[in-house]
KEMIDO-527874 format. One line per field, with one value per residue (C-alpha): residue number from 1; residue in three letters; x, y, z. Coordinates in steps of 0.001 Angstrom, whole numbers, plus 524288, in hexadecimal, padded with zeros to 5 digits. Layout:
N
i	[NUM ...]
aa	[ALA ...]
xx	[X ...]
yy	[Y ...]
zz	[Z ...]
// end
This chain:
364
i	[1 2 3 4 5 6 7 8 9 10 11 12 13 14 15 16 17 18 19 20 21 22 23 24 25 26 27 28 29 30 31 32 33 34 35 36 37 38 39 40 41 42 43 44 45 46 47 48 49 50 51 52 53 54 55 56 57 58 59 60 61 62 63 64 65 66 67 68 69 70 71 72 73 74 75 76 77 78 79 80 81 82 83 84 85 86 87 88 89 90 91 92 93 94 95 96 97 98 99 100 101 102 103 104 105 106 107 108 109 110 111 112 113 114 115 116 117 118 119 120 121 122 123 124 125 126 127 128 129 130 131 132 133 134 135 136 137 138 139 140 141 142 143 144 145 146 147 148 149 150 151 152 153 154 155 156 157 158 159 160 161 162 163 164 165 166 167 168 169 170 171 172 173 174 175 176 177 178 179 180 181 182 183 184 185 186 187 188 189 190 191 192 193 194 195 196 197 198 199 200 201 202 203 204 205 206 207 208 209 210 211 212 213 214 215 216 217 218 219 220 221 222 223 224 225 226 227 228 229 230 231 232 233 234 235 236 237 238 239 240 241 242 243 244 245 246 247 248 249 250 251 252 253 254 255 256 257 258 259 260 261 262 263 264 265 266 267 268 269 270 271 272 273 274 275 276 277 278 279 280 281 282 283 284 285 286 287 288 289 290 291 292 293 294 295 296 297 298 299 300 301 302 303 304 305 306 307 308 309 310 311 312 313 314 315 316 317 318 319 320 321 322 323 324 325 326 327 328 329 330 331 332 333 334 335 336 337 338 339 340 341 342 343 344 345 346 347 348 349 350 351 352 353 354 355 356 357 358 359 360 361 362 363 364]
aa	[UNK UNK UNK UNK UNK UNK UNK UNK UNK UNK UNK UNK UNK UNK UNK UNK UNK UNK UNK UNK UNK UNK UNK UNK UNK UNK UNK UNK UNK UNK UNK UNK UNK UNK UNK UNK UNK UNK UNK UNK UNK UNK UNK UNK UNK UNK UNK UNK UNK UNK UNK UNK UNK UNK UNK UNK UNK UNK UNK UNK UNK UNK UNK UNK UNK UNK UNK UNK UNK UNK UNK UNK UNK UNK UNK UNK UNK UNK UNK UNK UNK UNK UNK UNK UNK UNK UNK UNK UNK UNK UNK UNK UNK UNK UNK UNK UNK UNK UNK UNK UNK UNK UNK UNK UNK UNK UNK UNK UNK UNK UNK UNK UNK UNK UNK UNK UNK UNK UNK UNK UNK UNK UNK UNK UNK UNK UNK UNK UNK UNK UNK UNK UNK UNK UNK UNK UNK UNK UNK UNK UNK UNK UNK UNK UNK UNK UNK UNK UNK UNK UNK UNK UNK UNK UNK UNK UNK UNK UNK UNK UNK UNK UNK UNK UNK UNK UNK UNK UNK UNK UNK UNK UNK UNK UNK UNK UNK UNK UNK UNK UNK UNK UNK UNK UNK UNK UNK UNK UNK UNK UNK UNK UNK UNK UNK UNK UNK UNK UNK UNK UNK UNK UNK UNK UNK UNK UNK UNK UNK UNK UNK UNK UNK UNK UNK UNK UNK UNK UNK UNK UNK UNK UNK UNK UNK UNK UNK UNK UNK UNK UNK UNK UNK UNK UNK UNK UNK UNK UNK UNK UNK UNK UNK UNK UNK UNK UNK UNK UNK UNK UNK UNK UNK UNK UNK UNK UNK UNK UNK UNK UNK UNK UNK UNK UNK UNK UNK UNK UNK UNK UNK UNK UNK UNK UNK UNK UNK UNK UNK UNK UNK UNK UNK UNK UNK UNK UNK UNK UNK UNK UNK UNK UNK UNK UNK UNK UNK UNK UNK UNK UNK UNK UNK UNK UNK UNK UNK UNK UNK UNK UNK UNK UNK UNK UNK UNK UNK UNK UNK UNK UNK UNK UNK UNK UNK UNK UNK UNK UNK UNK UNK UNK UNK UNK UNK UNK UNK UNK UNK UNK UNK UNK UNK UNK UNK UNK UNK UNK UNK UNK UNK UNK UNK UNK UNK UNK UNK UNK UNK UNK UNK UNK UNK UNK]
xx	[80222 809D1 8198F 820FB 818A6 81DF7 829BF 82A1F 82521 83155 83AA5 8359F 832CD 842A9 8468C 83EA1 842EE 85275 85141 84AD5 85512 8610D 85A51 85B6C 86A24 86CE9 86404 86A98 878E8 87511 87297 87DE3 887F6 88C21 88BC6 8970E 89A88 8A52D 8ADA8 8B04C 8BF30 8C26F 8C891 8D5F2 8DA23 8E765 8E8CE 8F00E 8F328 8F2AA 8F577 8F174 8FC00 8FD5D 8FC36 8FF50 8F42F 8FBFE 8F641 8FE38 900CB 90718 91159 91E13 92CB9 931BA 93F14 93D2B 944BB 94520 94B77 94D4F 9592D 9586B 96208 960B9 967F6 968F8 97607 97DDB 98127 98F75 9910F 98876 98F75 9853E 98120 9721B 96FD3 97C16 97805 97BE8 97A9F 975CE 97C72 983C8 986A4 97DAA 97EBF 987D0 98414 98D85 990E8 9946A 993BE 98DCE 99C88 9A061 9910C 99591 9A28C 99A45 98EBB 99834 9A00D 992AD 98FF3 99E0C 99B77 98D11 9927D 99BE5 993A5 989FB 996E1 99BA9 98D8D 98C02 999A1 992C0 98678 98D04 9944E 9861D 98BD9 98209 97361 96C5B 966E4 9732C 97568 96994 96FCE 97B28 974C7 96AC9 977AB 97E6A 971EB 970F8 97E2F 97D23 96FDA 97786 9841A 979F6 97270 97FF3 9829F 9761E 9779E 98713 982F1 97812 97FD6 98419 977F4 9785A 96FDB 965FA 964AB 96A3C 965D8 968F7 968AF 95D8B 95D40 9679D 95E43 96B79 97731 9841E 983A6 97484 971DB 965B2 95E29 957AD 94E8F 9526B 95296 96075 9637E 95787 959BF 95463 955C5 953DB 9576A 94C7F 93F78 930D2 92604 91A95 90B4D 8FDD5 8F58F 8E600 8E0D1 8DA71 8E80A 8EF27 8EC77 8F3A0 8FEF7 90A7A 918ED 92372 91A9D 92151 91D33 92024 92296 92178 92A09 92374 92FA1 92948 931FA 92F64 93624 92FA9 92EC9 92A92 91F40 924F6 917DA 90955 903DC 8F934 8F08F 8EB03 8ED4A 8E027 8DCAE 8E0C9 8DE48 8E95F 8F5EC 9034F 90D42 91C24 923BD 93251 93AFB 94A95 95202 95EDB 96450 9603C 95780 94F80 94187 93D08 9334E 92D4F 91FDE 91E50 912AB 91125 90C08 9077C 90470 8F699 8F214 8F4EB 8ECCD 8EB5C 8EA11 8EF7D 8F827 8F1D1 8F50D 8EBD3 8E561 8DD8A 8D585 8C735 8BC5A 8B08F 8A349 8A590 8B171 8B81F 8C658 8C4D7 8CC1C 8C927 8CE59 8CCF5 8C63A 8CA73 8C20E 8C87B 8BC42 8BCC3 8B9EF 8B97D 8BE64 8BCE7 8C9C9 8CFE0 8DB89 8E735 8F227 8F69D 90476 9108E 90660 8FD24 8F326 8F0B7 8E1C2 8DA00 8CE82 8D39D 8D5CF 8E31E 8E566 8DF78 8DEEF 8E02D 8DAC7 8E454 8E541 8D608 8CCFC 8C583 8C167 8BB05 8B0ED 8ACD8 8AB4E 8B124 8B8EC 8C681 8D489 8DD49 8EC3C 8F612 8FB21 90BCA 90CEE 9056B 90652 90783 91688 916E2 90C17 914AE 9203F 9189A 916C8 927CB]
yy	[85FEF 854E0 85451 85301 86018 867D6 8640C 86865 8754D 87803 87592 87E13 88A2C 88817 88987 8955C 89C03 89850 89CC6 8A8F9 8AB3D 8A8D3 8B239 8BDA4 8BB9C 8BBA9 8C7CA 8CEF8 8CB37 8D093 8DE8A 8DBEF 8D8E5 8E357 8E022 8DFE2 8E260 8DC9A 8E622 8E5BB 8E622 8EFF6 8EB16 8ED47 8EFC3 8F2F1 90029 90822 91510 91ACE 927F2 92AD1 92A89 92F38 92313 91FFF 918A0 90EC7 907E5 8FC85 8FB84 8EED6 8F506 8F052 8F780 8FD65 90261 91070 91047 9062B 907AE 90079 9084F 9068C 90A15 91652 91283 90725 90010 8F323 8F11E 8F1FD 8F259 8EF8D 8F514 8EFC6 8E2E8 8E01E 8E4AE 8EE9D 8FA4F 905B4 91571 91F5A 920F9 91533 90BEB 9018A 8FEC6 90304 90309 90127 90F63 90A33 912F0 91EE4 923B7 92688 92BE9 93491 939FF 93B1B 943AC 94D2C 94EA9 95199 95BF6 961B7 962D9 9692A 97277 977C2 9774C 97EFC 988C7 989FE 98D9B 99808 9A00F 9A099 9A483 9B0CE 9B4C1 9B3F4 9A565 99BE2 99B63 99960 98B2B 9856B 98C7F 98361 97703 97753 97A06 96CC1 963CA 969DF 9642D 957C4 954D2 958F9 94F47 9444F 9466C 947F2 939D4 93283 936A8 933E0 925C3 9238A 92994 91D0B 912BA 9150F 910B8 91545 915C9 91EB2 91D57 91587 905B0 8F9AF 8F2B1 8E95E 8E461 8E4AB 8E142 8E144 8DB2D 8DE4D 8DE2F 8DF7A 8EAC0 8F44C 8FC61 90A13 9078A 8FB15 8F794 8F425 8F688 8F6E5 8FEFE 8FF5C 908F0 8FFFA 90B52 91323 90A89 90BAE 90385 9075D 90429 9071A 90D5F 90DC1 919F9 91D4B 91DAE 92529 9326E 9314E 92ECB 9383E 9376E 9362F 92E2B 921BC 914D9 90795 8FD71 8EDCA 8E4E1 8D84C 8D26D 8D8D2 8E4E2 8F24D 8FCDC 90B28 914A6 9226F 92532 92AD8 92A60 9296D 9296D 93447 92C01 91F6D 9112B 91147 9027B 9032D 910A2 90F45 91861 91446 91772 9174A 91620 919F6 90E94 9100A 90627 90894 8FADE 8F6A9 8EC36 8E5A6 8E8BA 8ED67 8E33A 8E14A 8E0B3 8EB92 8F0D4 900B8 9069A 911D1 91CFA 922B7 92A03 92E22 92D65 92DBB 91F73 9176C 909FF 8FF2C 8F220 8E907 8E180 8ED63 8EE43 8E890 8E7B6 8ED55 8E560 8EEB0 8E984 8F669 8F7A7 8FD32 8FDAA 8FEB0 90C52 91178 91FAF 92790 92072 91448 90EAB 905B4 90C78 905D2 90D8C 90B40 90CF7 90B48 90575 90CAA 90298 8F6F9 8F884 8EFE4 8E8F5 8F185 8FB55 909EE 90D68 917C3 91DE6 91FC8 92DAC 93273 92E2C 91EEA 916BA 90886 8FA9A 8F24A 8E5C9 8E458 8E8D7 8DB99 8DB8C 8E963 8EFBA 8FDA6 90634 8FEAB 904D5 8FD46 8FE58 90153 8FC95 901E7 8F804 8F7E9 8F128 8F929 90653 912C7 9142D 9078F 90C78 9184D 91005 90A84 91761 919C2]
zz	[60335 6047E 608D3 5FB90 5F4DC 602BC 60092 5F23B 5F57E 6007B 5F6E4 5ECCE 5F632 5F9A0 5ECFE 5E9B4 5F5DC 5F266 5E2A1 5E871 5F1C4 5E7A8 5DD22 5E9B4 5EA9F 5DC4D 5DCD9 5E883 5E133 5D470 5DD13 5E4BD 5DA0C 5D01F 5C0DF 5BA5B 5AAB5 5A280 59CF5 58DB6 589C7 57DC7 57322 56F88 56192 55C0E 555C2 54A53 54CFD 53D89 53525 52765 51F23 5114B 50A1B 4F9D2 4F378 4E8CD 4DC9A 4D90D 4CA76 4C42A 4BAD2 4B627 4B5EC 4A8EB 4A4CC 4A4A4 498A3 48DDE 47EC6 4741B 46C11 45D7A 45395 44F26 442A6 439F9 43D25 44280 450F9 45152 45E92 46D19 47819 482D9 485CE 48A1A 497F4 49790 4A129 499DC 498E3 49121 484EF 486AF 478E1 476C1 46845 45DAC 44FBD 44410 43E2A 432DB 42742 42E68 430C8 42350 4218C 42C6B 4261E 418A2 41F13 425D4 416EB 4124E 41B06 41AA3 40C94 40DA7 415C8 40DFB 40157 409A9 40EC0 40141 3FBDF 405CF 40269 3F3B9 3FA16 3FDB3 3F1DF 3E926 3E2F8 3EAB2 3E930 3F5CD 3F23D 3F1D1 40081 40579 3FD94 4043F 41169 40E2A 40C21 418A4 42125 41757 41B5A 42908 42A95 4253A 42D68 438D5 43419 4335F 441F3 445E1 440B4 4464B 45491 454EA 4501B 45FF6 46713 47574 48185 48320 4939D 49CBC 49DAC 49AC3 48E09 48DDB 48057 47531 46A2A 45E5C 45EE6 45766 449DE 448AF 43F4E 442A0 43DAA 44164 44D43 450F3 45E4A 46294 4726F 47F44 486A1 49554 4A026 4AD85 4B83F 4B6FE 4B56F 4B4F6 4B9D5 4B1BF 4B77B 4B314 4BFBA 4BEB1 4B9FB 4C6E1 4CEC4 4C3F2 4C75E 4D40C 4CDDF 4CDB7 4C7B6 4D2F0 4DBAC 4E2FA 4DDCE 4E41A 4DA8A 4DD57 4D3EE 4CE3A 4D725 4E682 4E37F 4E80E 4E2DE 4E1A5 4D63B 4D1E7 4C981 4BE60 4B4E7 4B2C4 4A6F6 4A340 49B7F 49EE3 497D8 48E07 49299 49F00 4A4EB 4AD6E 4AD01 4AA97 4B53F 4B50B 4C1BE 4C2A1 4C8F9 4CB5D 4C544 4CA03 4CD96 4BF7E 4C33B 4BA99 4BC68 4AF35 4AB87 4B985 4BF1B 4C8B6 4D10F 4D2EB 4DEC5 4DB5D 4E373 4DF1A 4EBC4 4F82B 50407 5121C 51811 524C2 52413 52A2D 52BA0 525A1 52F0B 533BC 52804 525CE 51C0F 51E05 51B6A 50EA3 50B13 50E11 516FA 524C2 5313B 53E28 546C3 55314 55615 560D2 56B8B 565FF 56157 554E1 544F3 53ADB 52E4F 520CA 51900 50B96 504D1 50107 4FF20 503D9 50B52 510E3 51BDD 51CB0 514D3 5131D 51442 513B8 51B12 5285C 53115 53083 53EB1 54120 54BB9 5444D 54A02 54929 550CC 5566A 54B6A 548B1 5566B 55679 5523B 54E13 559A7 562E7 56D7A 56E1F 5728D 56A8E 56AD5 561DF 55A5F 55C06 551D4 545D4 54CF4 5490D 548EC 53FAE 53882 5358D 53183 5271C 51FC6 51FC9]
// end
């Protein structure tokens, strides 16, 4: 064998003897040295501490606000306007003088009527005192006694006509509309004077017929104005039969007009209180869609370990939403729940901010 093959063969038995060696050490260190695990960090999440509450589901109805009470006066007889006392928009009382109505010849018909019946009454006296003493026959008794109650219905007609040449005010309000002027001359049952009574309104509303048997006179109503008004009323009516195209029942909420302002005309949205139920406020950055489309939220149970529960819409609130579905005692996700899973232990932090004693405050 010649030099250079030796040679080869030294170096490559002084490798295999130094890999060898170095494989030992890492050996003996891997028995030597301990293993050590990395420690997992749990998850903090922000947390609402919540209590049912009983909760009003509301149906919002698009309705509009009504005088509660609204007349056109007519003459009751036929006559000239002699007189109008009030102007257009004069705030008056009841029984106050709107219109006055010529008397003209109805005062001498007067005086004539009661010289009628002075005169059927005595006929009918003087008739009687012959009655007695045989000299009367009994028919002419029940003449007399038919022109005593002609002349009494006439007398009792020409009063009837001079009382409404005076036309007055049935209620309280304010004069919308003077539809004659002085000097017109009407006629029986023509319109003359609206009428309108502006302190005691209505806004009126037609609710869906599957809401309308949860309704109930006296209930509290909120009541948004076309102009971002909110003003509240009393349910005052619900009508027991339903619209025949519509199938929906009209409503009629009670509003206090007081001031006199002048709403009757306006838009206005009813929130109507239909049901009530046991739910929890939460704000609305907790909720979630399920792969079903459905609501859900994310809680803690007792071992603080993540649930995910299904829940359901009862109304929308100031910044926030009432929902049903949940226990009456809830430990909420708050701040966190993207970033956890279901059945994942965490740590929970109560959130300062959304807590329970603000949570509380919401509901005064």
């Amino acid at each position: 064998m010649n030099r250079s093959v030796l040679s080869a063969l030294v170096v490559v038995a002084g490798l295999s003897v130094w890999m060898f060696s170095g494989m030992d050490s890492q050996a003996e260190d891997a028995v030597t040295k301990p293993v050590t695990t990395q420690s997992v960090e749990t998850m903090k999440v922000q947390v609402i501490h919540s209590t049912a509450q009983p909760v009003q589901r509301l149906v919002s109805v698009q309705g509009q606000v009504e005088a509660s009470r609204m007349v056109k006066l007519k003459a009751e007889i036929d006559g000239r306007v002699e007189t109008l006392p009030v102007a257009e928009g004069a705030r008056v009382t009841a029984g106050t003088q709107l219109i006055q109505l010529a008397e003209e010849y109805r005062p001498a018909q007067l005086a004539e009527a009661k010289a009628r019946l002075r005169k059927a009454q005595s006929d009918l006296d003087a008739g009687r005192k012959l009655q007695k003493k045989g000299l009367q026959a009994e028919n002419r008794i029940v003449e007399y006694q038919a022109a005593v109650e002609s002349a009494r219905a006439q007398l009792a007609q020409i009063r009837y006509q001079l009382a409404h040449t005076r036309i007055e005010a049935p209620f309280a309000g304010v004069v919308n509309r003077r539809i004659v002027e002085q000097g017109d001359f009407v006629e029986r049952g023509h319109e003359v004077i609206e009428l309108v009574d502006d302190e005691q309104l209505i806004v009126t509303g037609q609710v869906p017929q599957h809401y309308a048997s949860g309704l109930n006179a006296g209930q509290s109503v909120g009541i948004k104005l076309v102009n971002g008004e909110k003003l509240s009323g009393t349910l005052k009516f619900v009508s027991a039969t339903a619209d025949a195209e519509t199938r929906s029942f009209r409503v009629e909420v009670a509003l206090d007009n007081t001031k006199h302002r002048r709403l009757i005309g306006l838009s206005a949205t009813l929130q109507l209180p239909v049901a009530e139920l046991s739910g929890h406020w939460v704000p609305g950055s907790v909720l979630g869609l399920s792969t079903d489309g459905l609501l859900q939220v994310k809680t803690l149970d007792a071992h603080d370990r993540v649930e995910i529960r299904t829940v359901e819409l009862i109304r929308a609130d100031r910044d926030g939403f009432w929902v049903s579905g949940l226990p009456k005692g809830v430990v909420l996700v708050s701040v966190g729940q993207h970033f956890v899973g279901k059945g994942e232990q965490v740590d929970p932090i109560l959130n300062e901010q959304n807590g329970e004693a603000q949570f509380h405050a919401r509901l005064d």
